[in-house]
N, C-alpha and C positions, 0 to 999 in steps of 0.2 A: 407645512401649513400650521398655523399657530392657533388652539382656537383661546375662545375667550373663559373666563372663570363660570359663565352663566350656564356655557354651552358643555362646559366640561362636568358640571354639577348637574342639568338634564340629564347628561350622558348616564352616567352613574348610577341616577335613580334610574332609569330604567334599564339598567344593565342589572341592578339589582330587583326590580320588580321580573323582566322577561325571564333571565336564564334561572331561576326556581324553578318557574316555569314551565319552560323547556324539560329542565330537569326532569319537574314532576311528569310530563306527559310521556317520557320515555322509559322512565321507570314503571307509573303506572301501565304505560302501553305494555312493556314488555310484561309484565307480571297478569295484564289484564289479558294477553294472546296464551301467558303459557297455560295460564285458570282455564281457555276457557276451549283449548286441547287436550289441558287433562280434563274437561265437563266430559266434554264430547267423546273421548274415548271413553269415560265411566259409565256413560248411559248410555251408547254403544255396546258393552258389553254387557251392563245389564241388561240390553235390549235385545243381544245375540242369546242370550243364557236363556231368555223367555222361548224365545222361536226353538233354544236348542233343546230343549221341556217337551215345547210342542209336540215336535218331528219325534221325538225320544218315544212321547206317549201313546203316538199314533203308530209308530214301529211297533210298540210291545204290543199296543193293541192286537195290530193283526198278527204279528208272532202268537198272541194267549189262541187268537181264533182257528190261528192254524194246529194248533197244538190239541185244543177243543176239539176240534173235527177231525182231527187223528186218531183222539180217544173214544171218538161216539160211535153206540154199539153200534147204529147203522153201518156206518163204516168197517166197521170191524167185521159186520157178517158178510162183506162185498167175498161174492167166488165169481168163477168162469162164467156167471150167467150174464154179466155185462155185456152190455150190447161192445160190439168193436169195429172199429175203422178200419181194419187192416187190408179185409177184402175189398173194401167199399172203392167203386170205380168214379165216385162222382163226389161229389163235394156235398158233406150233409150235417146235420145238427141231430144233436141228442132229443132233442124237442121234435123232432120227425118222427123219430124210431120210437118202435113199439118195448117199454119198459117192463121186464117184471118186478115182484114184490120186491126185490132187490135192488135192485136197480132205482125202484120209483121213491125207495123211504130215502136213497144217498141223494138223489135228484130236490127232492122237495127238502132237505136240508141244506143243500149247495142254495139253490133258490132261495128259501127263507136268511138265510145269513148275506147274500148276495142284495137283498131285498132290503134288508136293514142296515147296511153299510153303500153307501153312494160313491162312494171310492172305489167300491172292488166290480173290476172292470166282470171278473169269472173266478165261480168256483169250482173246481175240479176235483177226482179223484182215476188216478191210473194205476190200473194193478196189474201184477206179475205174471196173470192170463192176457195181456193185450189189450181188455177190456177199460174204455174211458167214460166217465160220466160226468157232465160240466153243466152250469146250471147255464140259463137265457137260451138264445134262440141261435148264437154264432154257428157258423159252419166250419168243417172240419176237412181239410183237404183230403182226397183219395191213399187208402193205406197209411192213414197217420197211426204210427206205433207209439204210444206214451213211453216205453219202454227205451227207445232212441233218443230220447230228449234229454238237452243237457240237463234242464229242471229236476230229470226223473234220477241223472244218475247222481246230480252232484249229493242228493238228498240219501241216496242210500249212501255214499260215502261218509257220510257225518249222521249217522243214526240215532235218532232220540234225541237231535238238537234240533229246533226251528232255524231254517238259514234264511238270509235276505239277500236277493241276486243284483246283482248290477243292474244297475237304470239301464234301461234304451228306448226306444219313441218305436210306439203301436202305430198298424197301419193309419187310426188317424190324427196321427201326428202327436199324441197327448204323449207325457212322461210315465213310463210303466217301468214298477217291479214287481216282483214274485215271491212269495212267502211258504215256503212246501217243507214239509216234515214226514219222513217215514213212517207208512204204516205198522205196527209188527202185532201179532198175534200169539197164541199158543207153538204156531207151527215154526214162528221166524214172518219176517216180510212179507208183505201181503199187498204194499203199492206204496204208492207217494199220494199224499192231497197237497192241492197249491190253491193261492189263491193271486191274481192277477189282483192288482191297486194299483190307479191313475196318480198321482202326483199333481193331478192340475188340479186339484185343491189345495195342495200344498205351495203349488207355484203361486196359486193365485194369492194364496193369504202371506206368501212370501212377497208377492209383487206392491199388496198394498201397505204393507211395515215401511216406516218411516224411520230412519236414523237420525236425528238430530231434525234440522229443521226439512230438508229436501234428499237429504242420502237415502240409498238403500241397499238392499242385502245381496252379495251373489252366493247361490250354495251349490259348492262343489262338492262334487265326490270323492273316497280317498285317495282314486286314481289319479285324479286332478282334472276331472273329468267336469264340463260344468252344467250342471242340471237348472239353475233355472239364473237367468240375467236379467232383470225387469228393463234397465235400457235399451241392452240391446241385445235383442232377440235371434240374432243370425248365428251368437259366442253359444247357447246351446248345443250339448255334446261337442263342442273344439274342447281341448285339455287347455288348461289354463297356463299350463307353462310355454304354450306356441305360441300363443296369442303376442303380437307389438308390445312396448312400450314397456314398464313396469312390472306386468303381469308375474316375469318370472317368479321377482321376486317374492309375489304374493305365494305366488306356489312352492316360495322353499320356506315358509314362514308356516308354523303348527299353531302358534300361539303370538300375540301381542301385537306392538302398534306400529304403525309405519304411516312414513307422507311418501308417496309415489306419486309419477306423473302419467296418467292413461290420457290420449289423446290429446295432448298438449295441454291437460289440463292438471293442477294438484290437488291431488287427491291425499285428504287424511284417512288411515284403512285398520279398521280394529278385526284381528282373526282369532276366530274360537274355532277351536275341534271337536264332533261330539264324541265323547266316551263309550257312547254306546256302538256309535257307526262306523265313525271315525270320518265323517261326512265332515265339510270346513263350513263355516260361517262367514262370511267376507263383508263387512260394515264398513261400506264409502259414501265420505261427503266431502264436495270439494271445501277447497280453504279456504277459498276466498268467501261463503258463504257462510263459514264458524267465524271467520274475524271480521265481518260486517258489522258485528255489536260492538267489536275492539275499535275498529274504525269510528263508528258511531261514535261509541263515548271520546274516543281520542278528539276527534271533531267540537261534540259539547266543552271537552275540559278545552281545546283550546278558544273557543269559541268563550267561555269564562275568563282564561288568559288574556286574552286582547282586550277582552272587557276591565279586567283588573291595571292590563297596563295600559288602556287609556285612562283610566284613573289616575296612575303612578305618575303619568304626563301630565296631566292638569296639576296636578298636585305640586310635582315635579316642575312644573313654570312656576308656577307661585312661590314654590321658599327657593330657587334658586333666582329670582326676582327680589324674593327679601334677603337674602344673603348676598347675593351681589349688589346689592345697591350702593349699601356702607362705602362695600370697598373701590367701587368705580368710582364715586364722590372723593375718598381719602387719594388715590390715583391720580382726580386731574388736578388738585390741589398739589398735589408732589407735582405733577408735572410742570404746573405753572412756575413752584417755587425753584426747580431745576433749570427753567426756560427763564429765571430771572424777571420774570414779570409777575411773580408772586404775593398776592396780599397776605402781611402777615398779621391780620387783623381780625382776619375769618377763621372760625373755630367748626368744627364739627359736632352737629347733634348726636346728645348722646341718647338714645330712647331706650337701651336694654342694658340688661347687667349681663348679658351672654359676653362670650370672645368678642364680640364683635361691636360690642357697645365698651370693653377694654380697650380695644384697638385706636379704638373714636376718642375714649378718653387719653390714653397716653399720647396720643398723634396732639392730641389740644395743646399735653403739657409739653411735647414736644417745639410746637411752634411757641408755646411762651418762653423757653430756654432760647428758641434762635432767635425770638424778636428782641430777646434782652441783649443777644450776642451782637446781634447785629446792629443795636444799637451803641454800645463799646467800643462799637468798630467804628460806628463814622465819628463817634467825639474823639478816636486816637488818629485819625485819618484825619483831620484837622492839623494836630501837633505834629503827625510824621511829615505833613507838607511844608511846617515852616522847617522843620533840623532840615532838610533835605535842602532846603535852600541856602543855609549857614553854611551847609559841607559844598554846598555846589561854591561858593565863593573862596570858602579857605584850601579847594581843590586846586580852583585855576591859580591862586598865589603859590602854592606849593610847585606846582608843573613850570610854571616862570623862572623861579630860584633854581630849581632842579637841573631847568636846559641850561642857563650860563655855568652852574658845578661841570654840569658836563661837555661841554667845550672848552673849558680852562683844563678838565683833567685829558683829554682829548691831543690836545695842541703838548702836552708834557709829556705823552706816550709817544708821539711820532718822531721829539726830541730825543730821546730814552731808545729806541729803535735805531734813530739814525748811528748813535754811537754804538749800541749793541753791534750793530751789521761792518763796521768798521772792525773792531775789537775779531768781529769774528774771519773778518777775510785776512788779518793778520796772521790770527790764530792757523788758520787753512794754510796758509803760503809756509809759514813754520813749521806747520805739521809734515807738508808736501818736502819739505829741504828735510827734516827728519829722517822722513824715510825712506827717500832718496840715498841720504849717508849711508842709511841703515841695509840699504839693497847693495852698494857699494861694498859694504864691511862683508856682507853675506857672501857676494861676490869673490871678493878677495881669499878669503876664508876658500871658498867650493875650489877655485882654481888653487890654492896651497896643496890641498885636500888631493884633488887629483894630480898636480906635479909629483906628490909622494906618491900617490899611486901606480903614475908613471917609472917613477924612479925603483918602485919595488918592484912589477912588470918588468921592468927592463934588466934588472939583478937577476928576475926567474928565469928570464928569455935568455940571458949568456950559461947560466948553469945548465938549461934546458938545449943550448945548442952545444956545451961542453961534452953533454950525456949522448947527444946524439951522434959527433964526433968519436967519440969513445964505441958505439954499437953500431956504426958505419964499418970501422976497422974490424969488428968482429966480428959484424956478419961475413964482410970481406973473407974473413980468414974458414969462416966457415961454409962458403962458396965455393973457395977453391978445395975444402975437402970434399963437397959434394962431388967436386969435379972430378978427382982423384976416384972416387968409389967408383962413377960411373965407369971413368975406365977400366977399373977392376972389372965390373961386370961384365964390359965391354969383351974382356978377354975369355970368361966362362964362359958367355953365350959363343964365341969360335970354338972352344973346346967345346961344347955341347955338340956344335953344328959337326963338327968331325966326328962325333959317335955316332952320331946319327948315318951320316954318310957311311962309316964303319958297319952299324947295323945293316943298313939297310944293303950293302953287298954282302954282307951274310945273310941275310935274306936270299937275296937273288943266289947264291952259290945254296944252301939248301933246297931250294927249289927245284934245280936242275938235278941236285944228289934223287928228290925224292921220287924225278920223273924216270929216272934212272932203276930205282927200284919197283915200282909198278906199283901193282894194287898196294903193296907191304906198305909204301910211302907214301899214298894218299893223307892219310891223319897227318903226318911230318910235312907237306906242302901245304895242306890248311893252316897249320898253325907258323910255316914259312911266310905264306903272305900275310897273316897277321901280326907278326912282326912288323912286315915289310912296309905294312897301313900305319902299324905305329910311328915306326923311323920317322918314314914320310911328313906324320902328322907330328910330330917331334922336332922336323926340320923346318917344318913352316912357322912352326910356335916361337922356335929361336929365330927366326931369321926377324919376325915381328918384334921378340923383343929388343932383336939390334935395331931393328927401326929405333922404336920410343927410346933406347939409351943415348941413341946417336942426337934425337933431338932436347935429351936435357944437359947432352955436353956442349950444344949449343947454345940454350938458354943459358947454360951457369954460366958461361964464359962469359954471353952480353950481361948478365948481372953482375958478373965482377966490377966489371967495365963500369957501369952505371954507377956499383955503390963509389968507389976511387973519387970515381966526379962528383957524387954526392958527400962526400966526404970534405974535398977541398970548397965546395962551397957551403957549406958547415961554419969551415974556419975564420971563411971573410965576415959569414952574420954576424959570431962571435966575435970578431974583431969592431966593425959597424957598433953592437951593442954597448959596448964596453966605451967605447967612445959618445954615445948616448945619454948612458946612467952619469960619467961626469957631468957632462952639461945639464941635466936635471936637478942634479945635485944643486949646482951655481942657483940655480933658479930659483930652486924649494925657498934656499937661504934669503932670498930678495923679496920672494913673498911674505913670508914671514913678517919682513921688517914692515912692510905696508900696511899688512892686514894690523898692526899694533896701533901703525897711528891712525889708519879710520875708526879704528874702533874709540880710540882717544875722542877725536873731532864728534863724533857720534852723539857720546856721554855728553858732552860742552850743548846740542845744540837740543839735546832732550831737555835741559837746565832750564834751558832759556824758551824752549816751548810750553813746560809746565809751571813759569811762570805767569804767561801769557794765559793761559788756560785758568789760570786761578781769576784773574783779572777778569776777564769773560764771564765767569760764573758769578763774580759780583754784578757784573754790569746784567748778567741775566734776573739776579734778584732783584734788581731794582727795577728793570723793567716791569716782573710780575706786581713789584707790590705797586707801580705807576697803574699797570693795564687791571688791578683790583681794583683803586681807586677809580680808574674809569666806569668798568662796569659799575661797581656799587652807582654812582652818578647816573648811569647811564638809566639802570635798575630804577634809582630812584623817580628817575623822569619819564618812566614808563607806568612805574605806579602814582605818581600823580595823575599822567593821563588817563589811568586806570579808574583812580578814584574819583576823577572830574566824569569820568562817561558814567560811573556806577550812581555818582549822583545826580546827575541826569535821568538818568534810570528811576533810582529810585524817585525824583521828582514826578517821572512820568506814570508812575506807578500810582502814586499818591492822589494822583488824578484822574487813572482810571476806577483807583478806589473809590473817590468821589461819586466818579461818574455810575459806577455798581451802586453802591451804596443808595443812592436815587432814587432805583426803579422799586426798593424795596417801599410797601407802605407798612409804614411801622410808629 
């Protein structure tokens, strides 16, 4: 989608008026949230440090009191004359019982110190006879030993120090600790005094402290123990590390700030620890409640922003109004003069010396350079219409002359062709008788070629049946010696065979000696019939070898036979051949004479074909320079037609320049 220059110039401005803007309200916002977390954590803890003063001051308070009333002689003169619980079967107060002077001065100092601090629940004093003395009217349950009480012992464990005991909630209900310091004397230990303090003055003036605008305080104990929660009152004595949600973390934090979320809520939480107690400070207010002012003002600055850019828009129509106007006016003027229906007569107001009253003026001097042009044009668009017409007439006289060149060179090419095609089936038919000769000659030649080769084959063939003739006769002769040896042999293997037979009746006649001599001949008969197995196997050995001799006196004999007959037909090849090689002979000589005069006749008809051939290659040249002349002709009456339509053309052109030329007012 395309927009327009009006709407892309709105854009702008207020692309340039919002995102500052924007900017500004993000940065401010951020810088104005983190201001105003670190306010709220700084008066947060300056708010903790005040409560942490407080509680600090009202600690040492009653630490000095307890410490005071440690030191006073009353106390100090306390013996076994206290009254004591130990026997006591019923539940009763020091206020019942009969006091003496001892007893009544610790009594009316418990009482008066008890009387002028509103916080202290009781004052007390237990000593190391059993004997207890408390100030007010409480009752004391049956056999209460001060002496048993964790109060009493933790106190003599830490001697000469005031201690402060862990919070826990009084039968009615309020937050109690206890403040006791060792008595001691000339002699050593003489008891503990303590003093009982409520905390629900403490809660309360903790309950109405305010953190920031709606926060407030929870204060825990070191243990993590939490003593007073102004929300919510049930998180009293729970440890704050049990507790859902965030808490733990509160509980592993001694110092500094933290956003946690308690009940689905965020919570900003500033913690101090006090030095003296080691008690924690817990300073929460949700967030959403410290950046209500951030929201706020973000709201105001945008609430200025929108204000600022409906400004930038009013504004923002107006010069993109007076800056596009110019150019939307200079646009439908181009367009007119693009669409050919353009007045070039109308100029542009020029009312400024900005770009834009440049543009108005060069676009002016612009259209007085095309109005001049385009007057130029139509007084030569006149003169181009008449040449146009001269060429259009001396075109078609040109195309006329043209086409007769070119049927006259036409009709001289087909003449020039006909003889060419003549010349050339001559040339073919002489070529073809050519090499006709010339396969003839080749001919002649190959079959010479192989009658010698015949002729020498058949000279190999009678030496080659000479040689075999000659090694017929010798084998012959060395057949019949084989033949001769085998008889030789033929006559050892009979001698053989009669030693054996010889052996082997000696055999048999030792055998008989050996049976004859008994045991003595036993060895002489074993080695009798081992003879006797030789003989035997002696005689069968020979008798085999007169087999195999017997059958190559057979074979020599038919191969004598064979070669004899091989021999006499030897003689006849050799004869056959030799009668052969003459006739070959005759013939080589006859070829010879032949293959001379083809090759003669050959030469004569090559002569006479490359005459012809020359002949041809004129009659080729002259055809080409007839079929140039035609082309050029041909060429030429193409461009006449060429130049008759181009003037035409250009005629036509000349008129629709005209016809442009028109629409202009100039």
């Amino acid at each position: 989608m395309s927009l327009s220059l009006r709407t892309k110039l709105l854009l702008s401005l207020l692309a340039s008026s919002i995102i500052p803007i924007v900017l500004i309200c993000v940065v401010l916002g951020i810088k104005v949230k983190n201001s105003s977390m670190d306010t709220f954590f700084n008066n947060a803890g300056i708010e903790l440090s005040h409560i942490e003063k407080a509680i600090s001051i009202f600690i040492d308070e009653t630490k000095a009191n307890t410490a005071m009333m440690a030191k006073h002689p009353a106390v100090l003169a306390a013996d076994d004359s206290l009254n004591s619980f130990i026997d006591k079967t019923e539940p009763s107060s020091s206020a019942q019982l009969t006091a003496g002077p001892v007893e009544r001065a610790i009594l009316d100092l418990a009482n008066d110190l008890a009387d002028t601090h509103q916080s202290y629940v009781a004052v007390y004093l237990g000593t190391k006879f059993g004997g207890f003395a408390m100030s007010g009217t409480d009752t004391l349950p049956p056999g209460y030993d001060p002496r048993k009480r964790p109060w009493y012992k933790e106190a003599l464990d830490h001697q000469g120090i005031p201690l402060i005991s862990k919070a826990y909630p009084s039968t009615t209900g309020s937050v109690v600790i206890t403040a006791t310091e060792s008595v001691q004397d000339n002699n050593g230990v003489l008891g503990v005094v303590g003093v009982d303090v409520t905390l629900d003055g403490l809660t309360q003036f903790i309950n109405t402290i305010k953190v920031g605008k709606t926060g407030y305080v929870l204060l825990v104990q070191d243990d993590g123990v939490i003593l007073a929660d102004p929300r919510v009152s049930d998180n009293n004595f729970k440890n704050l590390g049990e507790l859902p949600g965030d808490y733990k973390e509160l509980a592993g934090l001694k110092e500094g700030n933290k956003i946690v979320e308690i009940n689905d809520q965020s919570y900003a939480a500033r913690v101090l620890t006090s030095s003296s107690l080691g008690w924690k400070l817990i300073g929460l207010e949700e967030k959403k409640t410290i950046m209500a002012d951030v929201y706020s003002m973000l709201f105001i600055i945008a609430g200025i922003g929108g204000l600022i850019a409906a400004a930038f828009m009013v504004f923002g129509i107006f010069l993109a109004g007076s800056l596009a106007k110019p150019i939307v006016t200079t646009t439908r003027m181009i367009k007119d003069i693009a669409e050919g229906e353009g007045d070039l007569t109308k100029r542009l107001d020029v009312t400024s010396k900005d770009e834009l009253g440049q543009l108005a003026q060069w676009f002016n001097q612009f259209l007085d350079s095309l109005q001049k042009i385009i007057g130029d044009i139509a007084s030569h668009a006149a003169v181009v219409d008449g040449s146009s017409g001269k060429l259009l007439n001396i075109a078609s006289k040109l195309a006329v002359n043209a086409g007769q060149t070119s049927e006259k060179a036409q009709s001289v090419v087909k003449s020039t062709a006909e003889m060419n095609d003549n010349m050339s089936t001559i040339a073919s038919t002489m070529e073809e008788t050519t090499n006709n000769t010339t396969m003839v000659a080749a001919a002649v030649e190959e079959m010479a070629a192989t009658i010698n080769e015949i002729a020498q084959n058949s000279e190999k063939a009678r030496s080659v049946s000479e040689g075999a003739v000659t090694q017929a006769t010798s084998a012959s002769v060395k057949v019949n010696e084989l033949g001769e040896a085998a008889n030789a042999i033929s006559a050892v293997t009979e001698t053989i065979t009669e030693i054996s037979e010889q052996t082997n009746l000696l055999a048999l006649n030792a055998t008989i000696e050996a049976a004859r001599a008994g045991e003595a001949g036993k060895g002489f008969a074993v080695v009798a019939n081992e003879i006797k197995e030789l003989a035997k196997q002696t005689a069968e050995a020979t008798a085999e070898i007169k087999a195999k001799i017997e059958g190559v006196q057979d074979n020599t004999n038919t191969t004598v036979k064979e070669i004899e007959s091989i021999g006499s037909v030897i003689h006849d090849i050799n004869d056959i051949i030799s009668t052969i090689a003459t006739a070959i002979e005759e013939q080589s000589a006859a070829t010879n004479e032949i293959s001379t005069n083809v090759t003669q006749a050959s030469h004569g008809i090559e002569e006479v074909n490359q005459k012809i051939s020359e002949g041809t290659v004129v009659i080729d040249e002259i055809s080409t320079e007839v079929s140039t002349v035609n082309n050029s002709a041909t060429e030429i009456s193409e461009n006449s037609t060429s130049i008759e339509q181009n003037s035409n053309e250009l005629k036509q052109l000349a008129n629709e320049l005209n016809t442009i030329i028109k629409r202009f007012k100039f």
